[in-house]
C-alpha positions in Angstrom: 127.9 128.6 101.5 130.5 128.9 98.7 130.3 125.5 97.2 127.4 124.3 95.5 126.1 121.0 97.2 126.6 117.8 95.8 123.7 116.0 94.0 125.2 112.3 94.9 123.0 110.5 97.5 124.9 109.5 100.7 127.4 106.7 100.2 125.2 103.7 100.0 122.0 104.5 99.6 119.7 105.5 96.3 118.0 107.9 95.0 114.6 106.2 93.2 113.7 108.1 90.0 110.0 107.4 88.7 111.7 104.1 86.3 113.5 102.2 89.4 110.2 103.0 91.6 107.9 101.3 89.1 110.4 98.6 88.5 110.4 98.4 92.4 106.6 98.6 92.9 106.5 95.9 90.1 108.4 93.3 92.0 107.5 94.4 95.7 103.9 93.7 94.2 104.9 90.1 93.3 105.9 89.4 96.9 102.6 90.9 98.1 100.9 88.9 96.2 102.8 85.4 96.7 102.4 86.7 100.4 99.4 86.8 100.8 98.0 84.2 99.1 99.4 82.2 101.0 97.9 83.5 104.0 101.2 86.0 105.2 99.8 88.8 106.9 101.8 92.2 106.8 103.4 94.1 109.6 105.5 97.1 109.9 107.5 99.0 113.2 109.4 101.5 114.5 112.3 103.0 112.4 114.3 103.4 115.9 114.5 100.7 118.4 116.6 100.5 121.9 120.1 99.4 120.6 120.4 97.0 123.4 117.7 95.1 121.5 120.4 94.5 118.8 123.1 93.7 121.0 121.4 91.2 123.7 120.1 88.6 120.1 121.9 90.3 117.2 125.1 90.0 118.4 127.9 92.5 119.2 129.0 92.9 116.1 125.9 94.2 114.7 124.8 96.6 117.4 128.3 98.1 118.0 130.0 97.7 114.5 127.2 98.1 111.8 124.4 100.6 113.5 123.8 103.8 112.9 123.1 104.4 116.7 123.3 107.9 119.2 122.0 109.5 122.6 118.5 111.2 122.2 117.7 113.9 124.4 117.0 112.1 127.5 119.9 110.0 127.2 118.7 107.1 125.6 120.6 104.7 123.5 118.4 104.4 120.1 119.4 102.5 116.8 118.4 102.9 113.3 117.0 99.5 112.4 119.8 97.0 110.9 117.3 94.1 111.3 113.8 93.1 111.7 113.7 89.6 113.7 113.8 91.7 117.1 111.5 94.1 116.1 109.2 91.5 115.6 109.6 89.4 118.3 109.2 92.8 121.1 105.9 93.4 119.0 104.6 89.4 119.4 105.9 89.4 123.1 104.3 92.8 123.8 100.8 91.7 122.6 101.1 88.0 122.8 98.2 87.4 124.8 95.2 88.7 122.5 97.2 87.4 119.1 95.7 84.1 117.7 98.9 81.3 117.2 100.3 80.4 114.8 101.3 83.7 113.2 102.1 84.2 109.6 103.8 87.9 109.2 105.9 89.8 107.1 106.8 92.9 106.1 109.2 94.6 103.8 110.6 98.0 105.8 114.0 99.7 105.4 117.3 99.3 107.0 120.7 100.3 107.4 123.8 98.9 107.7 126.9 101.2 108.4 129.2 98.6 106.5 131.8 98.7 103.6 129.6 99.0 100.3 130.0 96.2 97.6 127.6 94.8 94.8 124.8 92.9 96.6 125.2 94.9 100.0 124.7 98.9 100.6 124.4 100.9 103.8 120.3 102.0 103.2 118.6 98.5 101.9 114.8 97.3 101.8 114.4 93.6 103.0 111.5 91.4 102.4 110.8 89.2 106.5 108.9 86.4 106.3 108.3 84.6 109.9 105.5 82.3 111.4 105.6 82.6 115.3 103.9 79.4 117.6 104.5 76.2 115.9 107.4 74.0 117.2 107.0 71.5 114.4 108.9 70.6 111.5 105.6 72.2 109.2 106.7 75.8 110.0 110.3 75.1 108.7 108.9 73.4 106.0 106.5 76.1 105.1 109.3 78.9 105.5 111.5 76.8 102.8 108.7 76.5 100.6 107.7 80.2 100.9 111.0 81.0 100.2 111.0 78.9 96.6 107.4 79.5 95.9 108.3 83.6 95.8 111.8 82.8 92.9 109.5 80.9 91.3 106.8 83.8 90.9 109.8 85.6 89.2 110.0 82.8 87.2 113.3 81.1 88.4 113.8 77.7 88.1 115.9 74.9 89.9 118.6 75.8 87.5 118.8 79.5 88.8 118.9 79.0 92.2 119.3 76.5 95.4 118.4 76.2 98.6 121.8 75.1 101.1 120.0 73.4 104.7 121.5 73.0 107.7 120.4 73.0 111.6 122.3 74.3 114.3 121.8 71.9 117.2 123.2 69.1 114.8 126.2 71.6 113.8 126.5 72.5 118.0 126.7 68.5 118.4 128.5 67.3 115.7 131.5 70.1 116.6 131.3 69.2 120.1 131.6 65.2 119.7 134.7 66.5 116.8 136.4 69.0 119.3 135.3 68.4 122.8 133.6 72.0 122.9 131.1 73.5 125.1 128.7 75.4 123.6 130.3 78.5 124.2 133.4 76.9 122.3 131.3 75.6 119.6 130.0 79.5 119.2 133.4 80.5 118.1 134.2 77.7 115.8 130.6 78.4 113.9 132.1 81.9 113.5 135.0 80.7 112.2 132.9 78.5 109.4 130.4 81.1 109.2 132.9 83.0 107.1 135.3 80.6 105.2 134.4 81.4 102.1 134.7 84.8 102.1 138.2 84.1 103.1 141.6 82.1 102.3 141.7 78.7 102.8 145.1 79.6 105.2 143.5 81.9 107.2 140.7 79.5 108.3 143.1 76.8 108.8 144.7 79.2 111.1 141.5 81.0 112.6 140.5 76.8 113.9 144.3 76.4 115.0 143.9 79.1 117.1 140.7 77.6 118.9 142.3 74.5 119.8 141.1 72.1 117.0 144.6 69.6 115.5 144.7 69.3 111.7 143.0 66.0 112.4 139.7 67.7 113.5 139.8 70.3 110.9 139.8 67.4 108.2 136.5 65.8 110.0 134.9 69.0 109.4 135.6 69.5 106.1 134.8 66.2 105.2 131.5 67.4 106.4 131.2 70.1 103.6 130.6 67.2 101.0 128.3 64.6 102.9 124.3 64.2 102.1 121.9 65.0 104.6 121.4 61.3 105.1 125.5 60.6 105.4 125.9 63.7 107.5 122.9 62.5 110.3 124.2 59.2 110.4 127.1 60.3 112.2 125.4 62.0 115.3 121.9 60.2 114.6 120.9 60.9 118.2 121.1 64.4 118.2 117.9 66.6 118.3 119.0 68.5 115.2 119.9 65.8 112.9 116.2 64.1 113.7 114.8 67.8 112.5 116.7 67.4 109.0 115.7 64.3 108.0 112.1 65.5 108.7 112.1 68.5 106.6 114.3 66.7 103.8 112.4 63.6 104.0 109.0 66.6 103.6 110.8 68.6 100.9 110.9 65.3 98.9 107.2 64.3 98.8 106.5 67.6 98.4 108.4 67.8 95.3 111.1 70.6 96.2 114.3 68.0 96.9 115.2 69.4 93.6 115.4 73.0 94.7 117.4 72.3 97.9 120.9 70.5 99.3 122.3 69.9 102.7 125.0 71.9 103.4 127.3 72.1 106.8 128.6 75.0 106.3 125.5 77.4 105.9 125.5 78.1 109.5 123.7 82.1 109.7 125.6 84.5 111.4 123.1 85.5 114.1 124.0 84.0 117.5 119.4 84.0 118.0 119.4 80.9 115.8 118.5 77.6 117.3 117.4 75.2 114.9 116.6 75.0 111.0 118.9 77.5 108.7 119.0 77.8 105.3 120.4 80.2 102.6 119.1 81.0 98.8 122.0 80.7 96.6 122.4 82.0 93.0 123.8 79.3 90.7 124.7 81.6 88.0 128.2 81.8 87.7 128.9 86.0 87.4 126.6 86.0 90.9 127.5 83.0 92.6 126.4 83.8 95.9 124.0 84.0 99.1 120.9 85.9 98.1 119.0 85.3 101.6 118.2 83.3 104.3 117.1 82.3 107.6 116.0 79.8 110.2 114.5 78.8 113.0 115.1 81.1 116.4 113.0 79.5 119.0 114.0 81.7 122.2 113.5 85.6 121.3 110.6 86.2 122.5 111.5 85.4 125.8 114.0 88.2 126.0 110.8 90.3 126.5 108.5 87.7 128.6 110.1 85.2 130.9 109.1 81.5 130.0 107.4 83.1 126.6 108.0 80.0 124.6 106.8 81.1 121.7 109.3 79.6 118.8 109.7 81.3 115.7 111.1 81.2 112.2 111.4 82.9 109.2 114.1 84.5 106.5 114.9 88.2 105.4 115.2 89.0 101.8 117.6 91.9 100.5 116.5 94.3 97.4 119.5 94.7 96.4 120.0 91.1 96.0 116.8 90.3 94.2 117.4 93.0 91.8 120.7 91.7 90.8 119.3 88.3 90.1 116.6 89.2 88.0 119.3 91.2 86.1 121.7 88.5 86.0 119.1 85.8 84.9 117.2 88.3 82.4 113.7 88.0 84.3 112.6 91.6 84.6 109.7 92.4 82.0 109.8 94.7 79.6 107.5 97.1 80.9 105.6 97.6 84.2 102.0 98.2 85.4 99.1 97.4 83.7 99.9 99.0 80.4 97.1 101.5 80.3 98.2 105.4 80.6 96.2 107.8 79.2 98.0 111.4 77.8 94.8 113.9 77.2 96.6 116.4 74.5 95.6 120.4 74.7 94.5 122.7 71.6 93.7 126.5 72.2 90.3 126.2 70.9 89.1 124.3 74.3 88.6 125.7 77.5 90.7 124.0 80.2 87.5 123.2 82.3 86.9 120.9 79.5 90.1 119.3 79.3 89.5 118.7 83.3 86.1 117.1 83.1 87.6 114.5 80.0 90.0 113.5 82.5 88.0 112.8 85.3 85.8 110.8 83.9 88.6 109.0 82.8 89.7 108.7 86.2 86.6 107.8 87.9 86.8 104.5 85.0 89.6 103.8 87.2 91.6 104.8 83.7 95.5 106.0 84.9 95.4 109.6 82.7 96.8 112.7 82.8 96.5 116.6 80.7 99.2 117.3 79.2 100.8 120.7 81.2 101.7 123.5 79.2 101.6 125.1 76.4 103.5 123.5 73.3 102.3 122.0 69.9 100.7 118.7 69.4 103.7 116.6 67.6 105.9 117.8 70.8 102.9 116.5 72.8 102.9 113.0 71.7 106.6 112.9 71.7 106.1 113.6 75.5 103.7 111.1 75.2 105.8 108.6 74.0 108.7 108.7 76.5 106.4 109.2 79.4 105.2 105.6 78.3 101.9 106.6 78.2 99.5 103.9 75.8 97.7 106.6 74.5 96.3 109.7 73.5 93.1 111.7 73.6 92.9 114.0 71.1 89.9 116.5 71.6 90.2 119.8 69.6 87.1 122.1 69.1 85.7 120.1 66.5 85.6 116.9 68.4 84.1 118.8 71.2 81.2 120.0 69.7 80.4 117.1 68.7 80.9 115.3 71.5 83.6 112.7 70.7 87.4 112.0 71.0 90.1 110.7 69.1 91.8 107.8 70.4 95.4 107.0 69.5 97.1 104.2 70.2 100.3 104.9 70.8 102.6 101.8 69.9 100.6 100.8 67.4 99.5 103.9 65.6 96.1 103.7 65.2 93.9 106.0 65.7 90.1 106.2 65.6 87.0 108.3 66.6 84.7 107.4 69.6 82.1 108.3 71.5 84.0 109.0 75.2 82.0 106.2 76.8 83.2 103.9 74.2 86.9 105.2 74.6 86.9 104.5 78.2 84.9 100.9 77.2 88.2 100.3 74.6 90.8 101.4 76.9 89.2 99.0 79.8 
């Protein structure tokens, strides 16, 4: 080849140096933690699924517009994973019978998107599912909401930060339908149409609902919707299924002291023709970032794509990385450093053997003590300095003196002290 290759990644996706990774591990730990103390139990699948998965409950547009998809060798249609829901749901469906209902799940595997790049959305993206599977009940919705605030508030975001935006599509289906006389398949398009009216001018969705049939005088029903209460908006279809579930989980978000994280909102209806019930989105409130973090909702038929008369509901939400990192940036909640703090540098002199050097540091290690011999040959101040913007705590300093008579040297690295110890009570300081 004549041209050197080029040392970008591939157009939206990263390349992780050791910095981002332990800023990553630090906040993919958080979620682990709030997880699984509540219970969630984690998952993980296939990289490549059928793409007819995506396009029977994902929709067209995702399966033919945003996959990376192709032909294996025995003429197979395969996808790489934009999503996780379906993954999910084949996995329930294909061992339903010997799993124990309900299901708390998630997982946090990588996706791709072939899309147009743009701050808060890349083509290679992590993304944090949350789902319980077998409870029909308002609790699972309730318990997905909560999950969903319980995990910015282990970043510690407040009400102020962010807020929850609830609908339910069966009351959206009905209330369209009663305003424009719709079937289902009608209402479909007009949810499209409100799906994305913010991300578009106010003309253009005028004109997007003229072209479904709806008069000006419909139009201005629905968008009287946009700034009604939960308890205003149900009161105009309060026999509909849907509006019965809102007043539930709003009426439960109340007592349970998280009204103050959350708002009805009509328009939030979820782009994903799979959702049945509850939606919701996570909205940052911060002015430079005002926008849809995440979301999700309540899909109660996708596991029967796989087993007929499954009935197995589920719901949950997907959480981007790219998203979450540009909240904590915006609202100034990543910590100054990551880890536990402890990283040991064991410096070299000439005057002791290596084999030395290597037994220090395992015993080090077997402590459970994160450490590391310093690799070459240079001189002690150019060690430390190595030291120092590794971000290592400390250093071991052991030349021949200190190893005849058994001891170390122990220097703290941000404070500057140093002092001599016995190894065991090094490895007793540093724990």
């Amino acid at each position: 080849m004549s041209e050197k290759l080029s040392t970008q990644p591939y157009k939206g996706t990263r390349d992780f140096y050791p910095a981002e990774m332990r800023m990553r591990n630090w906040f993919f730990g958080v979620i682990r933690r709030e997880l699984e103390n509540s219970a969630f139990e984690e998952y993980n699948g296939p990289m490549l699924e059928s793409l007819d998965l995506y396009a029977a409950k994902s929709g067209e547009e995702i399966a033919n517009k945003q996959t990376y998809n192709f032909l294996d060798r025995g003429d197979r249609r395969l996808a790489i994973r934009p999503e996780m829901t379906p993954t999910v749901a084949r996995m329930v469906a294909g061992k339903m019978g010997e799993l124990t209902f309900p299901l708390k799940w998630f997982s946090i595997p990588n996706m791709y998107r072939y899309e147009a790049t743009q701050r808060g959305r890349l083509r290679e993206f992590w993304q944090l599912n949350v789902d319980i599977f077998g409870c029909d009940t308002y609790e699972a919705d309730l318990e997905i909401v909560s999950s969903a605030i319980r995990l910015m508030r282990a970043f510690g975001a407040d009400e102020k930060m962010f807020t929850v935006r609830i609908n339910n599509r069966r009351f959206f289906n009905d209330v369209i339908a009663a305003i424009t006389g719709k079937d289902t398949e009608g209402s479909k398009a007009v949810s499209k149409v409100i799906d994305h009216k913010n991300k578009v001018p106010r003309e253009v969705y005028e004109k997007e609902l003229t072209s479904l049939g709806l008069s000006a005088e419909q139009i201005a029903k629905i968008d009287a919707l946009y700034h009604m209460n939960v308890t205003e908006a149900t009161d105009l279809c309060p026999d509909s299924r849907g509006a019965g579930e809102l007043r539930q989980l709003f009426d439960a978000l109340e007592k349970m002291g998280l009204s103050k994280y959350c708002i009805f909102d009509f328009g939030i209806i979820r782009g994903l023709d799979y959702y049945t019930g509850s939606v919701f989105e996570v909205f940052d409130n911060a002015p430079e970032n005002n926008r849809a973090m995440f979301g999700g909702g309540r899909y109660d038929n996708l596991v029967d794509l796989f087993v007929k008369n499954a009935k197995i509901s589920g719901v949950g939400y997907g959480m981007g990385d790219v998203t979450l990192e540009n909240f904590l940036v915006t609202h100034k909640l990543l910590p100054q450093t990551y880890g536990n703090g402890v990283k040991v540098l064991v410096t070299r002199f000439d005057d002791v053997p290596y084999e030395k050097y290597m037994e220090l540091t395992d015993t080090l290690r077997n402590a459970g003590i994160v450490s590391s011999i310093y690799l070459g040959q240079k001189k002690f101040g150019k060690q430390l300095e190595y030291a120092v913007k590794g971000e290592y705590s400390h250093a071991i300093i052991m030349g021949g003196d200190e190893c005849a008579r058994g001891v170390v040297r122990l220097k703290n690295l941000s404070t500057r002290e140093e002092s001599e110890l016995s190894v065991t009570d090094a490895i007793e300081l540093l724990k």
